[in-house]
N, C-alpha and C positions, 0 to 999 in steps of 0.2 A: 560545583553544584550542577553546572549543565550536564557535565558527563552522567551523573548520578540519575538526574531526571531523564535523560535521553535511556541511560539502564534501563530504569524501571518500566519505563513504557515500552525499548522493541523487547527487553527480556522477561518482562511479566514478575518483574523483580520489588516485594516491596520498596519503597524508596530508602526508609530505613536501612534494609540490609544492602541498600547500594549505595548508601551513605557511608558505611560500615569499610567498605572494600578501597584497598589500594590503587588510587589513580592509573597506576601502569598496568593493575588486573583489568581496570574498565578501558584503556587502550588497546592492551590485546584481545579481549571481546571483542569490540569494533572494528578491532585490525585484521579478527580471523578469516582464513577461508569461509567458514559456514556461515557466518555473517554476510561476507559478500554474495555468496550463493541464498541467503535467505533474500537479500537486497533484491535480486538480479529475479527472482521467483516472483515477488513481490510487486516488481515493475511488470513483469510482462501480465500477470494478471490484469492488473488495472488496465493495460492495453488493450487485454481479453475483450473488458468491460466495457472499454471505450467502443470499441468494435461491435458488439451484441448492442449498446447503442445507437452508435449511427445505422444499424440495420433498422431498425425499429423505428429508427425515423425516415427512412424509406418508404417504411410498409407504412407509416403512419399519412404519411404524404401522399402514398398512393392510393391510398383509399380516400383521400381528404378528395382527390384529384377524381378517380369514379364517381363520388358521391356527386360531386358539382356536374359529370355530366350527364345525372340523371336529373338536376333538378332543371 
């Protein structure tokens, strides 16, 4: 049932039809190159993300920090 449910979610797979499918077809999905390559795309975005956030909170701090010495 996990493999099924982990399908459907990174494969956009109704759960039904990944209900449907041979446990060793949903380990070799999982086990594929382009999965791992989807993985590995996946991670560095979020990294992206975390990055374009702690900028932001830079800029946020920074101005937090002008603001104060104006008042």
């Amino acid at each position: 049932m996990s493999m099924a449910v982990s399908l459907s979610l990174y494969s956009h797979t109704s759960l039904r039809d990944a209900m449907d499918l041979q446990p060793s077809v949903v380990k070799c999905f999982f086990d594929s190159k382009p999965f791992d390559e989807w993985k590995k795309g996946k991670s560095n975005e979020i990294k992206t993300q975390g990055e374009i956030i702690n900028r932001l909170n830079s800029v946020i701090s920074a101005i937090g920090a002008i603001a104060r010495k104006r008042i």
